[in-house]
C-alpha positions as CSV (number, residue, x, y, z in Angstrom):
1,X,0.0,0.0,0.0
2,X,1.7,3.7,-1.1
3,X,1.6,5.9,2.1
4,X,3.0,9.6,1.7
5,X,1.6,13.3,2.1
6,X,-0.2,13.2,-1.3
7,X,2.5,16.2,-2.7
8,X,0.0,16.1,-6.0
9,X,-3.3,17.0,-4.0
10,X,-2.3,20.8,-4.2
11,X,-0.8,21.0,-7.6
12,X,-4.6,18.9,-9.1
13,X,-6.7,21.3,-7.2
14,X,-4.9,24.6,-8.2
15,X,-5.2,23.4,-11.8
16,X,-8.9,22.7,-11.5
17,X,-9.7,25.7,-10.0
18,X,-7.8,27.3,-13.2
19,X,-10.0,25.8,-15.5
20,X,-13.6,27.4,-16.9
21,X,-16.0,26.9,-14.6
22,X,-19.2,25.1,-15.9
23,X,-22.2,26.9,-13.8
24,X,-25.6,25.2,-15.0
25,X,-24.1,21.8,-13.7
26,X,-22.3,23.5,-10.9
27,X,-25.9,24.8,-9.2
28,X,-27.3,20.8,-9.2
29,X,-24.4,20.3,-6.6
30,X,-25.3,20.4,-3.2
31,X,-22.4,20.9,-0.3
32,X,-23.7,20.7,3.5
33,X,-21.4,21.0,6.8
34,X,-21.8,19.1,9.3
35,X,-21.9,20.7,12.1
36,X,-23.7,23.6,11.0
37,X,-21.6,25.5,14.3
38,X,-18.1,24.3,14.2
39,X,-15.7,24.6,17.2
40,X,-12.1,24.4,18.1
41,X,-11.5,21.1,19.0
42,X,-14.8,19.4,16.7
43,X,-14.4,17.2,13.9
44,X,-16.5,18.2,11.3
45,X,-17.4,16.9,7.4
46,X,-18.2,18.0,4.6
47,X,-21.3,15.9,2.4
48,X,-20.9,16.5,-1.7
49,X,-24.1,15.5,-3.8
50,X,-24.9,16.0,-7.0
51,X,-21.8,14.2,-7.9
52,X,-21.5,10.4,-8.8
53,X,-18.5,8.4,-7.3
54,X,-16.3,8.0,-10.3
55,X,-15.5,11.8,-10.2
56,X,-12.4,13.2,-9.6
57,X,-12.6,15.7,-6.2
58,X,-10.7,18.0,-4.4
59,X,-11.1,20.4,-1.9
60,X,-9.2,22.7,1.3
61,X,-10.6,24.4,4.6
62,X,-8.1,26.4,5.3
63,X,-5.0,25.4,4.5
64,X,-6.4,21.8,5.5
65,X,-6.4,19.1,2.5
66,X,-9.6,17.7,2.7
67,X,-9.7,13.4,1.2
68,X,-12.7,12.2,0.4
69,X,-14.5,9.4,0.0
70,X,-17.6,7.7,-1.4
71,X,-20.8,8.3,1.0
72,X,-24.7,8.5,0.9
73,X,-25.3,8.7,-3.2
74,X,-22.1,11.6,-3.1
75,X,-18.6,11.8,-1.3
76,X,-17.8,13.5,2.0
77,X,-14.6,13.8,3.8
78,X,-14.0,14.7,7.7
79,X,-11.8,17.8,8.4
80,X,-10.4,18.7,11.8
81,X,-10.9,21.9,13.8
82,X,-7.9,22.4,15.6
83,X,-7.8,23.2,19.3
84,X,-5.7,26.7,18.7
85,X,-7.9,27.3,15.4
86,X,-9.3,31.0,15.9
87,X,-13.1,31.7,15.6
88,X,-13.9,33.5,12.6
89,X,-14.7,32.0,8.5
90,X,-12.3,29.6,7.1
91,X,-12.4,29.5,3.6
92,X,-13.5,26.4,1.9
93,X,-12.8,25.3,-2.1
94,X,-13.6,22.2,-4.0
95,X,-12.5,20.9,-7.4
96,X,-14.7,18.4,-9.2
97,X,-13.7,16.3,-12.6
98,X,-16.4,14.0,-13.9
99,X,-15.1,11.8,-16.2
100,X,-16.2,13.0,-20.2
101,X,-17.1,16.5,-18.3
102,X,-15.7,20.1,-17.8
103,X,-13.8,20.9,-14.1
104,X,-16.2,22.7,-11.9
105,X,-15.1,24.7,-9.1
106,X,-17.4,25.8,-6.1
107,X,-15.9,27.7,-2.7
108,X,-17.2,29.0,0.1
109,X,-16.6,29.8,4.3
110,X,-16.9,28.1,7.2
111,X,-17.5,30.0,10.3
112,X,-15.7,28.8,13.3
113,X,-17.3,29.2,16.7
114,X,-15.8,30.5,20.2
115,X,-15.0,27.9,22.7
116,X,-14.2,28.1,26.4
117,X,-11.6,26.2,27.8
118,X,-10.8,25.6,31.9
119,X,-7.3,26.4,33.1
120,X,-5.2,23.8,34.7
121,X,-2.6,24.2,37.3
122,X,-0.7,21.6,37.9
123,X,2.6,21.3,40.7
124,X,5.1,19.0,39.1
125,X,8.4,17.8,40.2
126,X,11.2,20.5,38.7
127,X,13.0,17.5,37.0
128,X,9.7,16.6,34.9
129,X,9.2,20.3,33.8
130,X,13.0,22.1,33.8
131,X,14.6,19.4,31.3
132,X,18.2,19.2,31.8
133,X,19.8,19.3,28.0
134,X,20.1,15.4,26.9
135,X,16.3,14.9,28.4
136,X,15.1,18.3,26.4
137,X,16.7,16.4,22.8
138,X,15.0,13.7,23.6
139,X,11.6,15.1,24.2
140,X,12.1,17.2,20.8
141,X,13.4,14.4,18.9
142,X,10.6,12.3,20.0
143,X,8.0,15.1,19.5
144,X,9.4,15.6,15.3
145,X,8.6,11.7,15.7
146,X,5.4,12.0,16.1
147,X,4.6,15.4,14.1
148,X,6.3,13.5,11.1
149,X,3.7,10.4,11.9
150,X,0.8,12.8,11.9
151,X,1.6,14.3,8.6
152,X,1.7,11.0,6.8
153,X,-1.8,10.3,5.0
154,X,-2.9,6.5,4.0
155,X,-4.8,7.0,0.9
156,X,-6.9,3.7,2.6
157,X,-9.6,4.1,5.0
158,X,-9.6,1.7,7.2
159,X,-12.7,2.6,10.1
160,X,-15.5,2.5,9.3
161,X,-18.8,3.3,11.8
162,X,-18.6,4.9,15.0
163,X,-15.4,5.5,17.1
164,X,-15.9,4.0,21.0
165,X,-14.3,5.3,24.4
166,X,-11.4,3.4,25.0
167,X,-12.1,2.4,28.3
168,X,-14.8,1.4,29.8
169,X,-17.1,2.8,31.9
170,X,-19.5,6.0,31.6
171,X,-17.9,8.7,33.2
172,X,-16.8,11.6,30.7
173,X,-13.2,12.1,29.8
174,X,-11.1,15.6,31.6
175,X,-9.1,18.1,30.1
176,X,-9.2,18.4,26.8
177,X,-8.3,21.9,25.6
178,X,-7.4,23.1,28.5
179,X,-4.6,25.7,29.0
180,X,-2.0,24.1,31.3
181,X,-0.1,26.4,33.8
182,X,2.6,23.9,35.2
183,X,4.8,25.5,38.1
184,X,3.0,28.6,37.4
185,X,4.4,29.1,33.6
186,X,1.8,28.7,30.9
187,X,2.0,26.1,28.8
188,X,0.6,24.5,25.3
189,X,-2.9,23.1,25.7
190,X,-3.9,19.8,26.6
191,X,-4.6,18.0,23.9
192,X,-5.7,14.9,24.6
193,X,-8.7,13.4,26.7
194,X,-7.7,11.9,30.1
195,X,-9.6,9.1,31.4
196,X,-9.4,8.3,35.6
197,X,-8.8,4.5,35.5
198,X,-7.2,1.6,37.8
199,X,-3.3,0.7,36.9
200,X,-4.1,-2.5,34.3
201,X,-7.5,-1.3,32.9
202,X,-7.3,-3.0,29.8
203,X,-7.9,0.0,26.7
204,X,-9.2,-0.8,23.5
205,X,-8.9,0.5,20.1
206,X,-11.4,2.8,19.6
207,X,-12.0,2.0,15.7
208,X,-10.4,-0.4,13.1
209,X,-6.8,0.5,12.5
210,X,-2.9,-0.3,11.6
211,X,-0.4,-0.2,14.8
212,X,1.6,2.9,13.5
213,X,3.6,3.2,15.8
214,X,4.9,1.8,19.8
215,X,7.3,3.7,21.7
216,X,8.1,4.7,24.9
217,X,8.8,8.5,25.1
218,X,9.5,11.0,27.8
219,X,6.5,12.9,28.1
220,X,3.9,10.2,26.8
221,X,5.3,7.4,28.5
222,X,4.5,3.9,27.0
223,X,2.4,4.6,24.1
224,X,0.1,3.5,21.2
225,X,-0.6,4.8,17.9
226,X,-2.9,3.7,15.6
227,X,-3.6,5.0,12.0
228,X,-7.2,4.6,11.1
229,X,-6.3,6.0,7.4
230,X,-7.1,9.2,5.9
231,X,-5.0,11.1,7.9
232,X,-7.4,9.9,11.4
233,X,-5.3,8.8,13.9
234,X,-6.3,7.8,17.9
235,X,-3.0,8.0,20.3
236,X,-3.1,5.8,23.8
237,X,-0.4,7.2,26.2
238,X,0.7,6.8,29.9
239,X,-0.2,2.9,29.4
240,X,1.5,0.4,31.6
241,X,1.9,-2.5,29.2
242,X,1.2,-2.5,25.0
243,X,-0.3,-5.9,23.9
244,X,0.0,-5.1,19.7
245,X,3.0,-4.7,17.3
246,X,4.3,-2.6,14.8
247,X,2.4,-3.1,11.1
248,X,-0.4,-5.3,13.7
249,X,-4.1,-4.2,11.9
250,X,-6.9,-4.2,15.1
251,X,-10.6,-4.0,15.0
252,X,-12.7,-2.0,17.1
253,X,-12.2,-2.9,20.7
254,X,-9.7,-5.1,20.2
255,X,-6.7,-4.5,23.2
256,X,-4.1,-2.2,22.6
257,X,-2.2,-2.3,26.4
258,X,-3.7,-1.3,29.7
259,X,-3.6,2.2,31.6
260,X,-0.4,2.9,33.6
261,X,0.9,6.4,34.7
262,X,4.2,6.0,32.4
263,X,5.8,9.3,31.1
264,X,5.0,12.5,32.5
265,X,2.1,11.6,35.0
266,X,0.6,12.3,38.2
267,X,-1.2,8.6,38.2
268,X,-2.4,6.4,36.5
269,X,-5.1,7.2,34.0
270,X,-5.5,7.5,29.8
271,X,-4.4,10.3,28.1
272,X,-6.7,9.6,24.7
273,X,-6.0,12.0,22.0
274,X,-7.3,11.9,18.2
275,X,-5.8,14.0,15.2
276,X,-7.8,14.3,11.8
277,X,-5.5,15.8,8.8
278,X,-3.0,17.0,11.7
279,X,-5.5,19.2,13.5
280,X,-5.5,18.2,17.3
281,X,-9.4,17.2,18.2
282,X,-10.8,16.6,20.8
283,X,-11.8,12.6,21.2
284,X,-15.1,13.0,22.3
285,X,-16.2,15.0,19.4
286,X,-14.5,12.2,17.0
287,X,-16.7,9.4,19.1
288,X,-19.8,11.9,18.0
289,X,-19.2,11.6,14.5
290,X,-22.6,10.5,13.3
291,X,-22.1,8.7,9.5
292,X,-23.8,5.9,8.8
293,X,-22.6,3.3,6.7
């Protein structure tokens, strides 16, 4: 299977958009947001009908590729809002090729909505916050790691159906979003979902995926990621023990490890965190995401 950043998605689109624009058959196309309200932090797609499967389509929000795929008599693809993305309208643009037909272009905005987030202060040990220079490599070496991960796009979709909480239980994940003030400096938000849980809670894979990657970093601790394809990923950190490999493709609710408080932790809990096209979302709103196949 070809993995990579898809360097051609740009270069298609810009020339699609350069093309005449064919209006009459443009108007029979109907584009829908879902959510109609957006947020920092939400996942959101985009539904294109009008269209039949066999046609060629691109489109951006933002600066955000959007990869689409075949859905409900049209194609839709989901697009994360990132936690730091600021309220206001985010552009939107789609190129569509039918085959034996002229490029049509359509565009429009997006408005993003405001979002409060809590503020957590948090007294950690100096030598978990003030790295001394071979720790502070590490954590940025290991950090490109995973930015690198995050940026790589498998053209194949692999989940299908709804996303599940990865422990169980019903209480509601903490933190997300929040802006962290460690040792009273300010510090990136949270980006992740933490679920309170026993040391050896057994955590499950939250949708159908390939074991992209198992590590054991500095901050994260002992850690799962899983590539759901499409440029979806779900990340299991702070776990105690991993029970899949490298390259290992897992179904929904299949094991992945079981919580620990590895890494940079005050105990032992789940630090759940889910990326769409690199945009940190928040997990619950990924578990939320209401297609139907």
């Amino acid at each position: 299977m070809t993995r990579g950043r898809r360097p051609a998605a740009a270069a298609l689109l810009a020339l699609l958009l350069a093309l005449p624009l064919a209006a009459p058959a443009a108007d029979r196309i109907a584009v829908t947001w879902h959510p109609k309200r957006p947020h920092p932090g939400d996942v959101a797609w985009i539904h294109v009908r009008g269209i039949s499967e066999a046609a060629a389509l691109e489109g951006s929000l933002g600066s955000r590729t959007l990869v689409f795929f075949p859905y409900a008599g049209g194609q839709t693809a989901v697009v994360g809002i990132d936690v730091e993305t600021k309220p206001g309208h985010q552009p939107w643009r789609l190129a569509i090729l039918e085959p034996g037909q002229q490029a049509r272009a359509l565009d429009g905005r997006l408005t993003i909505h405001k979002r409060e987030f809590a503020v957590q202060r948090l007294t950690l040990p100096p030598p978990m916050v003030d790295l001394d220079p071979e720790t502070e490599r590490r954590a940025v070496s290991e950090s490109e790691r995973l930015a690198t991960l995050y940026r790589t796009v498998t053209p194949e979709r692999l989940w299908r159906g709804a996303f599940v909480r990865p422990v169980a239980g019903h209480e509601a994940p903490t933190g997300f979003g929040a802006r962290r003030v460690i040792n009273g400096k300010p510090r990136a938000p949270h980006s992740g979902a933490d679920y309170a849980a026993p040391k050896g809670t057994a955590v499950v894979a939250a949708n159908t995926g390939r074991v992209a990657l198992v590590g054991d970093f500095f901050f994260p601790g002992r850690l799962v990621v899983l590539d759901h394809g499409h440029a979806v990923y779900t990340l299991y950190f702070h776990l105690d023990t991993v029970a899949v490999g490298e390259g290992e493709v897992v179904d929904r609710g299949h094991i992945v490890g079981t919580v620990g408080a590895t890494g940079r932790a005050t105990g032992p809990h789940l630090h759940f965190g889910a990326l769409v096209g690199g945009a940190r979302i928040d997990p619950v709103a990924l578990m939320s995401l209401n297609l139907k196949e």
